[in-house]
ChimeraX commands (.cxc) that place a marker at each C-alpha (Angstrom):
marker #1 position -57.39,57.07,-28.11 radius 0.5
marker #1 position -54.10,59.63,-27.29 radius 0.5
marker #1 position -52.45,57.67,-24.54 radius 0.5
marker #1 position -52.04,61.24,-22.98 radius 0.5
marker #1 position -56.07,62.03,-23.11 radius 0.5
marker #1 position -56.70,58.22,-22.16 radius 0.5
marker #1 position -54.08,59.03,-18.49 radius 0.5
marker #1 position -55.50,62.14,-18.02 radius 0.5
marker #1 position -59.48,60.51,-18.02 radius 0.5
marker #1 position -58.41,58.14,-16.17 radius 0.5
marker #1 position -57.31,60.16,-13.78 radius 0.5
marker #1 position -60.34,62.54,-13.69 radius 0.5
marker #1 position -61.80,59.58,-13.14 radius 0.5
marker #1 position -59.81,58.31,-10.39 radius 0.5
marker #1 position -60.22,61.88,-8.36 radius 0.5
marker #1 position -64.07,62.01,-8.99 radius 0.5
marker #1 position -64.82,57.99,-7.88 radius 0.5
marker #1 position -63.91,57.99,-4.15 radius 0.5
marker #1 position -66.51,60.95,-3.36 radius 0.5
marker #1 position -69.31,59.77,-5.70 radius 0.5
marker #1 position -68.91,56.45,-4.44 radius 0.5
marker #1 position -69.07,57.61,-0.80 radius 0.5
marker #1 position -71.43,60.04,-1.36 radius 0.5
marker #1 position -73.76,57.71,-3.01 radius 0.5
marker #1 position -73.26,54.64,0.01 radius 0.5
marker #1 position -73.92,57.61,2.66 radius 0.5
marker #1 position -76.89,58.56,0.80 radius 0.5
marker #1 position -78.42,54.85,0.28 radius 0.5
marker #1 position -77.50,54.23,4.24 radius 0.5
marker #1 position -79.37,57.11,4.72 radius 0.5
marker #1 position -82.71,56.52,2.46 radius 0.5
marker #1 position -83.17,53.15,3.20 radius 0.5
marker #1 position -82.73,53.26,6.84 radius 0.5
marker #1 position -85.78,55.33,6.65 radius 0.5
marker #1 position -89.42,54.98,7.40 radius 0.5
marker #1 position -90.36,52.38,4.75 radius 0.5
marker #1 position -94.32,54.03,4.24 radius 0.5
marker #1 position -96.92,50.97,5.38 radius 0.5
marker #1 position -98.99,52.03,1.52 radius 0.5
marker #1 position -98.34,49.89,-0.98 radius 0.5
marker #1 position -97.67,52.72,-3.47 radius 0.5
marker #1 position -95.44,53.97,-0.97 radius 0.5
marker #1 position -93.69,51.02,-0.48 radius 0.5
marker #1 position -93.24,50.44,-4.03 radius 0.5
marker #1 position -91.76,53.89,-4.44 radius 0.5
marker #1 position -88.85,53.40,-1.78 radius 0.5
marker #1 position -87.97,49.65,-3.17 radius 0.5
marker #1 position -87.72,51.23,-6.80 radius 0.5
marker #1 position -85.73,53.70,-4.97 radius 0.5
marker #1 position -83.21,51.84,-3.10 radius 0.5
marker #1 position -82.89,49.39,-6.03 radius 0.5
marker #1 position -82.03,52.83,-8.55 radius 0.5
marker #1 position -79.36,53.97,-5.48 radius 0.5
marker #1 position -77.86,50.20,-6.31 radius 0.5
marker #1 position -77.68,50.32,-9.71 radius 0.5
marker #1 position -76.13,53.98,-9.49 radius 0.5
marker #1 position -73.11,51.66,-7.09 radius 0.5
marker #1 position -72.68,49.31,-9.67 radius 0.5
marker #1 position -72.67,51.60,-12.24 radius 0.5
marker #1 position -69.69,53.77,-10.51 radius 0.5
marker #1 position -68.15,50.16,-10.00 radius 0.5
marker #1 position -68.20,49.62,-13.68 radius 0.5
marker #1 position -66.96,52.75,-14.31 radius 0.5
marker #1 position -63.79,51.99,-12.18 radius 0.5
marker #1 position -63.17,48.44,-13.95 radius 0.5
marker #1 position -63.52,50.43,-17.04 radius 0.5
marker #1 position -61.29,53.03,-16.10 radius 0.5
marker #1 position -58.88,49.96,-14.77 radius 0.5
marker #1 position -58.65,51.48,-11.64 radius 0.5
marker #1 position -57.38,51.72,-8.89 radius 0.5
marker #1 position -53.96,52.55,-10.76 radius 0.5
marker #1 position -50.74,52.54,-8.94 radius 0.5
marker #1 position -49.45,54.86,-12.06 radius 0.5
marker #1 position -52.01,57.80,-10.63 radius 0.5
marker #1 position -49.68,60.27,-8.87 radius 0.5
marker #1 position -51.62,60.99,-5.78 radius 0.5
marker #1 position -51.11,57.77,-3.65 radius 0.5
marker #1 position -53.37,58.58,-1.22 radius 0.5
marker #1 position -56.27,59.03,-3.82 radius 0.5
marker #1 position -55.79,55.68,-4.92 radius 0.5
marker #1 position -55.55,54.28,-1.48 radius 0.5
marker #1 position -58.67,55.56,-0.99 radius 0.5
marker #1 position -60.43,54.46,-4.39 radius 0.5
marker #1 position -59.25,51.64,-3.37 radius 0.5
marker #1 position -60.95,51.71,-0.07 radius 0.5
marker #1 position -63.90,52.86,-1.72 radius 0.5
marker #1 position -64.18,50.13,-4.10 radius 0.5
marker #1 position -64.20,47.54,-1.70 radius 0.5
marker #1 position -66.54,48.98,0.44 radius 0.5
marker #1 position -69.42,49.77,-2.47 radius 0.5
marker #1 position -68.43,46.02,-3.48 radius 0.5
marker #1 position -69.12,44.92,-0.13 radius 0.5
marker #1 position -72.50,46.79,-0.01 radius 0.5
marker #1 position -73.41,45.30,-3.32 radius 0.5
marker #1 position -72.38,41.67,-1.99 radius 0.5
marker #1 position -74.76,42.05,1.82 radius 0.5
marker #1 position -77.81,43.51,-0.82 radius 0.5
marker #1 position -77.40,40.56,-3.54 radius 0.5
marker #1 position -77.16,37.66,-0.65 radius 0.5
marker #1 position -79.73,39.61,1.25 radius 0.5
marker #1 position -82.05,39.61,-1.68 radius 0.5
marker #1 position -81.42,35.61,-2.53 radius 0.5
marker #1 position -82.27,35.13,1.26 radius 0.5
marker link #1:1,2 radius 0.2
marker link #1:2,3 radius 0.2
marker link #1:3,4 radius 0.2
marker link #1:4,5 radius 0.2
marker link #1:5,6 radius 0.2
marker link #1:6,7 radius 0.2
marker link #1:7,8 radius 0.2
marker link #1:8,9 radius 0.2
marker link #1:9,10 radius 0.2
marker link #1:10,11 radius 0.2
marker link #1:11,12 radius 0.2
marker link #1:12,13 radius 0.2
marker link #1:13,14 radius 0.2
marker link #1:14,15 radius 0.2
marker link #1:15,16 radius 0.2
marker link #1:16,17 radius 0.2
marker link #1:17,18 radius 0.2
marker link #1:18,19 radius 0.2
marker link #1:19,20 radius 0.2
marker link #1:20,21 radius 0.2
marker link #1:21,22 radius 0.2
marker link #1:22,23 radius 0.2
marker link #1:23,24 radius 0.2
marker link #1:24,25 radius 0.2
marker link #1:25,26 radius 0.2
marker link #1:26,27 radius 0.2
marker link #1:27,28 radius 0.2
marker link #1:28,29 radius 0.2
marker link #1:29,30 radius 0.2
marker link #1:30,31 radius 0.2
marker link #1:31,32 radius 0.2
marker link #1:32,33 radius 0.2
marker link #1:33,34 radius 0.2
marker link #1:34,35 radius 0.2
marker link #1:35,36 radius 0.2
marker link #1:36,37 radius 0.2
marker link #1:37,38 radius 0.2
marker link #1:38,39 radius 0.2
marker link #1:39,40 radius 0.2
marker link #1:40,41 radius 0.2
marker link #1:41,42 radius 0.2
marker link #1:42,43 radius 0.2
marker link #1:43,44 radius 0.2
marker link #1:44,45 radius 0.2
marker link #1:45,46 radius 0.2
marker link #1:46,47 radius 0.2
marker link #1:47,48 radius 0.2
marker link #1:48,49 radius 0.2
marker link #1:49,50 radius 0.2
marker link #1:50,51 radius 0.2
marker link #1:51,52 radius 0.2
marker link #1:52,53 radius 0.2
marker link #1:53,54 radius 0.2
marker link #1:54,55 radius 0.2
marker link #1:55,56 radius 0.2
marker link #1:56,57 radius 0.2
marker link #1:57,58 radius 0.2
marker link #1:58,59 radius 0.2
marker link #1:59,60 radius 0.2
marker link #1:60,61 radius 0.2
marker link #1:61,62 radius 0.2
marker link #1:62,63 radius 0.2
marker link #1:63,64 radius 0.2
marker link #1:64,65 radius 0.2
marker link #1:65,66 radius 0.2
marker link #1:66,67 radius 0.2
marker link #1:67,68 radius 0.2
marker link #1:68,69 radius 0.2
marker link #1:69,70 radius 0.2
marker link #1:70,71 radius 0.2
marker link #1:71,72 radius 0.2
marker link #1:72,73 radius 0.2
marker link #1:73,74 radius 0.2
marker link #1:74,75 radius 0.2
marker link #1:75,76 radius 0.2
marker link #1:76,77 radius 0.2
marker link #1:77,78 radius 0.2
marker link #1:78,79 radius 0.2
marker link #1:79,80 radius 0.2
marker link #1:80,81 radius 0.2
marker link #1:81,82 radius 0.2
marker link #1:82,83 radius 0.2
marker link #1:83,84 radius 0.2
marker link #1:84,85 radius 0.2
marker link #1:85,86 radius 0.2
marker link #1:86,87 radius 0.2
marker link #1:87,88 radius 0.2
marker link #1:88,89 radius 0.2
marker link #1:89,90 radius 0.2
marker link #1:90,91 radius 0.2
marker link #1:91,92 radius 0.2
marker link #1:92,93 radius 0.2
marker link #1:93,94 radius 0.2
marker link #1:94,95 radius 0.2
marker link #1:95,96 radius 0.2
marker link #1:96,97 radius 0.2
marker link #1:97,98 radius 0.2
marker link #1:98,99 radius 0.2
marker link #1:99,100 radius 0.2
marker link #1:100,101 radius 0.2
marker link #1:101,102 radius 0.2
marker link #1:102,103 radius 0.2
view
């Protein structure tokens, strides 16, 4: 891949990551500190719910390993700071659901 293309992707990248990753913790905070329904098809449908809203975390974690981010070479310093931020944060999440879960 063009060095130039692979900088400028990973740069895209690095601008798009902090607010998907947010946007996706706010909305899992949000939908699973809901009503869980008392039906079992209910129930089944928010479990298979929350566990798709962690796989969509991981997945935008995987995406910034990919991407080898965060990059100190990305111009805007305070996007990184807060990829950074972000990162930690979704890994965090990902950590309190996986020892929850073994529990």
């Amino acid at each position: 891949m063009d060095l130039k293309i692979e900088n400028k992707t990973r740069e895209a990248i690095a601008n798009f990551l902090p607010d998907a990753i947010n946007n996706t913790l706010d909305s899992y905070h949000e939908f699973s500190s809901g009503e869980v329904p008392d039906d079992a098809k209910g129930f089944s449908a928010h479990h298979s719910a929350c566990k798709v809203a962690i796989a969509h975390i991981e997945l935008l974690i995987k995406l910034a390993r990919w991407a080898d981010l965060p990059d100190e070479n990305i111009k805007d310093k305070n996007e990184n700071e807060l990829l950074a931020q972000m990162i930690i944060s979704a890994q965090t999440e990902l950590e309190e659901y996986n020892n929850g879960k073994n529990s």
